[in-house]
Each structure stands twice: as structure tokens, then as C-alpha cells.
C-alpha positions in Angstrom: 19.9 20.5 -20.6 20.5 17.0 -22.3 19.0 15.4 -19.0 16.1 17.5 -19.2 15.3 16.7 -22.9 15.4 12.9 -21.9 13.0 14.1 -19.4 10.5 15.9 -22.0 10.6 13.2 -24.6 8.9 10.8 -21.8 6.0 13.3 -21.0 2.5 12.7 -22.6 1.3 14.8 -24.5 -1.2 16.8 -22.2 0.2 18.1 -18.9 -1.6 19.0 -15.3 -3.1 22.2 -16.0 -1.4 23.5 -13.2 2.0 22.7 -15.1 0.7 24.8 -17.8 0.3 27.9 -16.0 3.5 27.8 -14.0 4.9 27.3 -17.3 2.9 30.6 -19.2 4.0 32.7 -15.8 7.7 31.6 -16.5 7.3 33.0 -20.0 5.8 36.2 -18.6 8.8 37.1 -16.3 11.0 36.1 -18.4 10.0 38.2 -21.6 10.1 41.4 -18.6 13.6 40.7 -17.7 14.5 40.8 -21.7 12.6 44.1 -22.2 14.9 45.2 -19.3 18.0 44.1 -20.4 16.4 45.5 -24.1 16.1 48.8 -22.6 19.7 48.5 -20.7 21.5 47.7 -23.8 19.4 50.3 -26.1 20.8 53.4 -23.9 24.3 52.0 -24.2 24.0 51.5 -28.5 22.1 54.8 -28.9 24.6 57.6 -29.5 22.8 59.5 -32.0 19.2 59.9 -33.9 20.5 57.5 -36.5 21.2 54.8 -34.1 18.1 55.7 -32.7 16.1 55.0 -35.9 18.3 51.8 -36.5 17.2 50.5 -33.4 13.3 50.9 -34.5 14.5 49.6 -37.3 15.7 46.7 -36.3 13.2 46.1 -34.1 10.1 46.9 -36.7 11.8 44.8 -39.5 12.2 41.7 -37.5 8.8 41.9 -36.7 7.5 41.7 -40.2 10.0 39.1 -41.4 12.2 36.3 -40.2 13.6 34.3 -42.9 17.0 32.2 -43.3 19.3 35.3 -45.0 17.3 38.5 -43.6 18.8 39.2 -40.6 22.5 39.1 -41.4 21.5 41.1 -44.4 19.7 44.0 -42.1 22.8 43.5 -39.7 25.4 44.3 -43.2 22.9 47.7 -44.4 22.7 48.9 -41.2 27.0 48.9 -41.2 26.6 50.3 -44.5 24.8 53.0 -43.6 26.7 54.5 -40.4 29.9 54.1 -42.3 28.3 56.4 -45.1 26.6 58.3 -42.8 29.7 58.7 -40.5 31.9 59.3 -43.5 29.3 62.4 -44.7 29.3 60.8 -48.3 26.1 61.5 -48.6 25.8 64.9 -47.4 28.6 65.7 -49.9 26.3 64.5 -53.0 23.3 66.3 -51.6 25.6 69.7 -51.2 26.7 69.5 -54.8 23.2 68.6 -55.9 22.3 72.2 -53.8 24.9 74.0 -55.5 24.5 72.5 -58.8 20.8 73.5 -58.8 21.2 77.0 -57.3 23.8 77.9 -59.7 21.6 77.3 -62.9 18.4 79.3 -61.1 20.7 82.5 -59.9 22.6 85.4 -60.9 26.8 85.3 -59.7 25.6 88.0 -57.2 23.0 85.6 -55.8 24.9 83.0 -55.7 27.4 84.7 -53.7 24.4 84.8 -51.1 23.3 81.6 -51.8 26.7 80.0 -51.1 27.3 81.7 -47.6 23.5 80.2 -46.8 24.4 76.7 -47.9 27.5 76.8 -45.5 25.3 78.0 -43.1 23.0 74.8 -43.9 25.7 72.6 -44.0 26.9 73.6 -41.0 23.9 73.0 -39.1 23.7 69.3 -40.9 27.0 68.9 -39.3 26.2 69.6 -36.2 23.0 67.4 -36.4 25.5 64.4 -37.8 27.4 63.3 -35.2 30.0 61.3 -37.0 31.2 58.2 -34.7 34.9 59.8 -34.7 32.9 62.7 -32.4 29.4 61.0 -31.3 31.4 57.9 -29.9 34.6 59.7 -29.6 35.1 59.0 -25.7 33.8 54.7 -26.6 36.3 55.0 -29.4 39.2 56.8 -27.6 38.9 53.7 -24.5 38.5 51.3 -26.9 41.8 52.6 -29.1 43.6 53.6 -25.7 42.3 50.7 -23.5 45.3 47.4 -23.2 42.2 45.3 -22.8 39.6 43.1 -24.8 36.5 41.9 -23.5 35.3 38.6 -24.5 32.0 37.1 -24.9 32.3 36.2 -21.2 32.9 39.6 -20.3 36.7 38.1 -19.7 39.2 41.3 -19.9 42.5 39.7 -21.5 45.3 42.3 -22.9 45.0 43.3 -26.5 49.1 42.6 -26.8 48.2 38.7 -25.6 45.3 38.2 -28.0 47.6 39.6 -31.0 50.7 37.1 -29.9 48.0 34.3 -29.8 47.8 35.0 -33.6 49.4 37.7 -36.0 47.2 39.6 -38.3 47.7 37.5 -41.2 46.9 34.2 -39.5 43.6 35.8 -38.0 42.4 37.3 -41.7 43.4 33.2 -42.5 41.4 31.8 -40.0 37.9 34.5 -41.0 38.4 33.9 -44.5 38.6 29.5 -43.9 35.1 30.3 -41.8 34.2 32.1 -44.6 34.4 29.4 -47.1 33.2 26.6 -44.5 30.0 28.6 -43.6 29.6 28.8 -47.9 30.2 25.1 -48.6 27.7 24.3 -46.0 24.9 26.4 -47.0 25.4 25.9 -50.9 25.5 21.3 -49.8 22.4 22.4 -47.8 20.7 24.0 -50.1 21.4 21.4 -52.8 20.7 18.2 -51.1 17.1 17.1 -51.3 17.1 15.3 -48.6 19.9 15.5 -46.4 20.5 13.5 -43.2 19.0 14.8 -40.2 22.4 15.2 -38.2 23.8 17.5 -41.2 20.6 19.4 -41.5 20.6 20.0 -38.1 24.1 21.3 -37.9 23.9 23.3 -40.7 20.8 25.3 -39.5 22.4 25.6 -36.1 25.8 26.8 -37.7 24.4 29.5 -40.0 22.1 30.7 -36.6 25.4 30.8 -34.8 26.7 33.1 -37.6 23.9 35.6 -38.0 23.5 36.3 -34.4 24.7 39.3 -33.0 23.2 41.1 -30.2 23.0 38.6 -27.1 20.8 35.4 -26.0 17.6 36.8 -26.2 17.8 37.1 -30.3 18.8 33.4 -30.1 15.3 32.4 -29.1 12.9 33.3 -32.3 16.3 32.2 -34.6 15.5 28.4 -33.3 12.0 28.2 -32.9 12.2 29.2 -37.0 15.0 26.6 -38.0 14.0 23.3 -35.7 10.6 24.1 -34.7 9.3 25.3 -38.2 11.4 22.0 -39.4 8.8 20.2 -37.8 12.0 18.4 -35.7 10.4 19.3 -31.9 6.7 20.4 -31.2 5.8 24.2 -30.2 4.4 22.7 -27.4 8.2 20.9 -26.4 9.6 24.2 -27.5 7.9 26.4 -24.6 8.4 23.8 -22.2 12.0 24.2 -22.4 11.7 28.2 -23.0 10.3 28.1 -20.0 11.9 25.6 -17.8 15.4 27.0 -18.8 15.2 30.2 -17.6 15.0 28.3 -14.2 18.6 27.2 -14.7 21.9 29.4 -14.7 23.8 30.1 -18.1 23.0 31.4 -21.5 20.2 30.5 -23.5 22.4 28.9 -26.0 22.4 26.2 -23.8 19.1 25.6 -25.3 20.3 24.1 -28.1 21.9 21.0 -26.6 18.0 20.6 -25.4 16.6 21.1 -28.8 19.2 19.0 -30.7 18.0 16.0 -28.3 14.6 16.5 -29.3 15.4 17.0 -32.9 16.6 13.4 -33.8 13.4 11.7 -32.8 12.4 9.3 -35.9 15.6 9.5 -37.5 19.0 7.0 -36.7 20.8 9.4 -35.0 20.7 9.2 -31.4 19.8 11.8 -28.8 23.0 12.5 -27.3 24.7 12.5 -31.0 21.8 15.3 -32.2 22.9 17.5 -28.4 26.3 17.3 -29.0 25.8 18.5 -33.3 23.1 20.7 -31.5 26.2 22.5 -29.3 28.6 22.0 -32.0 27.0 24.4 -34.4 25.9 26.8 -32.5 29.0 27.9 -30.6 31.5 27.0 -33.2 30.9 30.1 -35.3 31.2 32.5 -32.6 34.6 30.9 -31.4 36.5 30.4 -35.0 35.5 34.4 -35.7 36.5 35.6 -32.2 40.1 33.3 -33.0 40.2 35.3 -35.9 39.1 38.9 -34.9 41.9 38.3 -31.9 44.8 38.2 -34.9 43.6 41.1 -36.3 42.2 43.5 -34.0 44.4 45.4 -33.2 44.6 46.2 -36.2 41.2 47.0 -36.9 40.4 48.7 -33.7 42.8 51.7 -34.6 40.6 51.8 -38.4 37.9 54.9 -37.9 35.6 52.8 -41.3 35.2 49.4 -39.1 34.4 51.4 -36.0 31.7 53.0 -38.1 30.7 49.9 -39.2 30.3 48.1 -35.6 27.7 51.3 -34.2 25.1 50.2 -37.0 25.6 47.1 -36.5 25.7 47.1 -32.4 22.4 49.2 -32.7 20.4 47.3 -34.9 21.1 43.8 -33.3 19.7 45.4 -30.4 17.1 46.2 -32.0 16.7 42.4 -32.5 16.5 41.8 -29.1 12.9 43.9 -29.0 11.9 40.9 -31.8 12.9 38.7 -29.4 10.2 39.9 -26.8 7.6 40.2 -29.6 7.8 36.6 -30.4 8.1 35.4 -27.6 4.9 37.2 -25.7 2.7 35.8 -29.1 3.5 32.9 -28.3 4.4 32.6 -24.7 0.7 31.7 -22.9 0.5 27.5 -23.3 -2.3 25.2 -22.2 -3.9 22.0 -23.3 -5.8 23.8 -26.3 -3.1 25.6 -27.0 -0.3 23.6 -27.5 1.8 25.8 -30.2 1.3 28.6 -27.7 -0.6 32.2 -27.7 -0.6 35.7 -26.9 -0.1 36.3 -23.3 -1.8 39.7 -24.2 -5.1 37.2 -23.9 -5.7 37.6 -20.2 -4.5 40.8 -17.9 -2.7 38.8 -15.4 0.5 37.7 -17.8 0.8 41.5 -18.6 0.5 42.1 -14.6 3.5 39.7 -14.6 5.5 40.8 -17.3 5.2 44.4 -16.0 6.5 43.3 -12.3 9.4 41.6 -13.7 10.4 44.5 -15.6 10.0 47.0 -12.9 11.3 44.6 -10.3 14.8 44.9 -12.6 14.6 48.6 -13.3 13.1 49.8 -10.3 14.0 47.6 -7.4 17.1 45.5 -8.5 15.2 42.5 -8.6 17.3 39.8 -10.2 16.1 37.6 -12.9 16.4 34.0 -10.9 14.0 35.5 -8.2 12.0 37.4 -11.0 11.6 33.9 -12.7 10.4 32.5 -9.4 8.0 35.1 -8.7 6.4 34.5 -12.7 5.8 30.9 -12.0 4.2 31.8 -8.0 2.2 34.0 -9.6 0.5 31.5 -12.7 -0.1 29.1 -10.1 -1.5 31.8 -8.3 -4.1 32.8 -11.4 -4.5 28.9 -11.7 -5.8 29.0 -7.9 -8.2 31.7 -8.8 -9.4 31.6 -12.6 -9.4 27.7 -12.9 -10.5 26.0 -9.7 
């Protein structure tokens, strides 16, 4: 990624326009294949109509706003509201509200009645709530019963060995010291006026590495809003690497070391200085939390409240992931009068692409390397026939 950044910041600033349309058929296939890994990870998150509407709802609110603090806020009342939902708090307030009301409106005799309907009611609302110690009882009884833990690698290590790395208390240590570092830095940022570029850049990159849950895909829209709308690398250097990095193996947080590169041109820092802070804040977060969620989960794996907690959570960042395709197909069609990129809804052909790419994953086990392939034969393809 660092070599190809060198690469970039040498090319003019008009490409072939050949270039551009292998380029806007890379971004086709590519936002297929995360639709399909959307629609793979929605059927696994989806246990109930209330992770069904947190989905949509994740999805929808993403959509219609991206700033700095939304998204972990979303992420914390969608928790919120499986762990009351879960719970049955609220059905509890809205039974005594019934009961409350019925008993002010009707005799003792009707009330009698009244009372055998309402436990009728509520046991029809209980069967509709499926709380996650039933609706995810056979995910929660592996996950309680299973020796294993899965890391962000999909790496299976034993539950016993990630406790001995760390007891409880040094894990709830090391999360609360994250805690206060992710604080200091976002109360510094927020206060200088004008900070240096290296520390701006970290701290953007750090607080994106925080928020993110839900996979590479929700990655993508989180930078284009903290470097590109920073004015630190061009839309038009943006897509170029969107696109030419889903020709390489890895996850897109890769991207980063790329965009960090770019980042420091006209300030003192130096290229390979901005990669490494680039690739320092983005995958520091996500290794001092798992640290400290290794002390204590096995703790917290046998509580029924954080278990609750994770299915609104899981659900909703997937919902994240359909933001993800959203931006990226507005702004995923680039050519030399379009240089911030836009809509590849603007010609037939990219939706022809995206929808092969989609289908070749669900349909016909297509993988994405030969997927990404195929997107870029096929713009040069619509170049050889629209443009020449």
C-alpha cells in the first residue's frame, strides 16, 4: 500500500480514459461483493423482528448522516434497546399502564374479565418477543459452552488461555486506560486550533478505529469523511486507491497506510512517517480493547445483560455495512470530469456489473479476486464500445 501511494502521488492529474473505466468497473464489482457479504452477515445478525428493524435502521440512519460522534452513538442505543427489549422492561410499564387504566374504567367483575384478557395479550406479546436468552438461546448456549474464542482473524484460541493471558481485573485496567487515552485525545483535538498534521491525522484515524464495528466494508465511508473531507487527499486519489486495492489481498484497513501517505503532502511530515501514524491509529484501538475483552470475557460471556447488548449492537453495525454500499455506488463511477466521483446508477452497464458480481457470489461461488477481475474486463469492455 505505501509503495502504491508513492506511485499515486507521481501521477498527473488526468488519467487515460481507459484507466478511468477499469477503475469505475473495479468499484462496480466491488460494491456487489459487499452487498453479498451484506446479505451474508444480515441472515446471521437477524434473529428476530427487532434485529430486523435495527438493521434498517442502521442502514437508513447512516444514510442520512455521517458525522464524527453518530455512529458509536447509534451502535450504544441500539444495545440499549435489545437489553430493554430483551429484559421485557418495557412491556412491564405498558402492562401496568393497561391495568392501571382498565381498573379506573371497570367494575371488580369486569375487571376479573379484563385481567384473564390482558394475560392472554401479554402472552401473545411474549411470544412475539423473543428475548435473546430464547431467540439466540442455541448462539448463546455455544458461545457459554464453547472452550473457544474467535479473534478478528477468525483465529480459534481457548477461552482458559486468553483469561491466563490477563485476569479480569487487569483486562477492566487495560479498557478503562483506552478509555481515558481515546478521551484525552479527542478533548486535545478538539481544543487545539491548529494541530499538527501528524497528530490530526492520528487522532481522526484512532477515534475511526474505535467506532467501527461491523467489518471492512464500514471502514470505507469512515475515511473518505475524516481525511478526504479534511481536504488531506483528493476524491479523485481516494477512488484510485478504493479501486486499485480491492486488487490486492487483505483487509481494507490496509487502506489506511495508503491514505496516511497521501495525507502529509504540504506539511513536514514525511510520507512514510504519515503511513506508519496512518496504521498506528487505526489498528491500535481494536488491539488494546480485544487485550482487554480477553481478561474479562469470561466473565462477561456467562452475563445474559451484555449478551443482550452485543445482538443490537451486531445487527445494527451490519446495518452499517448497507451505508457502506450506498456511498460507495454515489460515488463510485470516476472520469476526467468527474474527478470527486459519481453515481454509477448514471449509465446501465455499472449496475449490469454490480449485479454479476453479486450473483456470481451468491449464485455461482464466484470469489471476489476473479469478481474484481471480471468488473475491470468489463469497463474496459464499455470503454471499447461507448467511448471509441
Amino acid at each position: 500500500m505505501y509503495g502504491l501511494s508513492l506511485g499515486v502521488s507521481h501521477v498527473g492529474e488526468t488519467l487515460p480514459a481507459p484507466i478511468y473505466a477499469l477503475l469505475s468497473g473495479l468499484n462496480a464489482a466491488t460494491v456487489g461483493i459487499i452487498i453479498f457479504a451484506a446479505v451474508q452477515l444480515a441472515k446471521k445478525a437477524i434473529t428476530d423482528k427487532l434485529t430486523r428493524v435495527l438493521v434498517f435502521f442502521g442502514a437508513s440512519s447512516g444514510m442520512l448522516y455521517s458525522a464524527l460522534w453518530f455512529f458509536p452513538l447509534i451502535l450504544l442505543c441500539a444495545g440499549l434497546t435489545t437489553l430493554v427489549w430483551d429484559f421485557g422492561w418495557l412491556h412491564r410499564i405498558v402492562d401496568a399502564l393497561r391495568k392501571r387504566r382498565t381498573a379506573d374504567q371497570w367494575t371488580d367483575h369486569e375487571n376479573t374479565d379484563i385481567q384473564s384478557s390482558s394475560n392472554a395479550i401479554e402472552m401473545r406479546i411474549s411470544s412475539t418477543r423473543v428475548p435473546c436468552q430464547t431467540a439466540n438461546e442455541d448462539v448463546e448456549r455455544s458461545a457459554l459452552d464453547s472452550p473457544y474464542l474467535v479473534t478478528e482473524n477468525n483465529e480459534a484460541i481457548l477461552a482458559d488461555e486468553a483469561a491466563s493471558v490477563l485476569s479480569w481485573r487487569s483486562g477492566i485496567i487495560v479498557i478503562i486506560a483506552f478509555m481515558i487515552s481515546f478521551v484525552a485525545i479527542m478533548i486535545l483535538r478538539g481544543l487545539l486550533t491548529k494541530p499538527p498534521r501528524g497528530y490530526s491525522l492520528f487522532a481522526n484515524l484512532y477515534l475511526a478505529g474505535t467506532i467501527i464495528f461491523g467489518g471492512g466494508p464500514v471502514v470505507i465511508p469512515l475515511l473518505r469523511e475524516y481525511i478526504v473531507a479534511e481536504n488531506w487527499v483528493s476524491p479523485r486519489d481516494f477512488l484510485l486507491g478504493l479501486a486499485l486495492i480491492q486488487s490486492f489481498p487483505g483487509p481494507n484497513f490496509n487502506f489506511v497506510v495508503y491514505l496516511g501517505s497521501l495525507a502529509t503532502k504540504g506539511s513536514s511530515l514525511t510520507s512514510a512517517g504519515g503511513a506508519l501514524i496512518a496504521f498506528l491509529g487505526i489498528f491500535a484501538p481494536g488491539i488494546i480493547i480485544q487485550t482487554g475483552i480477553m481478561g474479562v470475557w469470561k466473565v462477561l460471556r456467562s452475563r445474559r445483560w451484555f449478551l443482550c447488548l452485543l445482538r443490537g449492537v451486531n445487527a445494527t453495525a451490519v446495518g452499517f455495512i448497507y451505508t457502506a454500499v450506498y456511498k460507495l455506488w454515489t460515488i463510485g463511477f470516476i472520469d476526467a470530469n468527474n474527478q470527486m466521483g459519481s453515481s454509477l446508477g448514471r449509465d446501465p452497464w455499472w449496475i449490469i456489473i454490480t449485479a454479476i458480481s453479486f450473483v456470481g457470489g451468491a449464485w455461482f461461488d464466484l470469489s471476489a479476486p476473479l469478481a474484481i477481475v471480471l468488473g475491470a474486463a468489463l469497463g474496459l469492455l464499455w470503454y471499447a464500445v461507448v467511448k471509441t
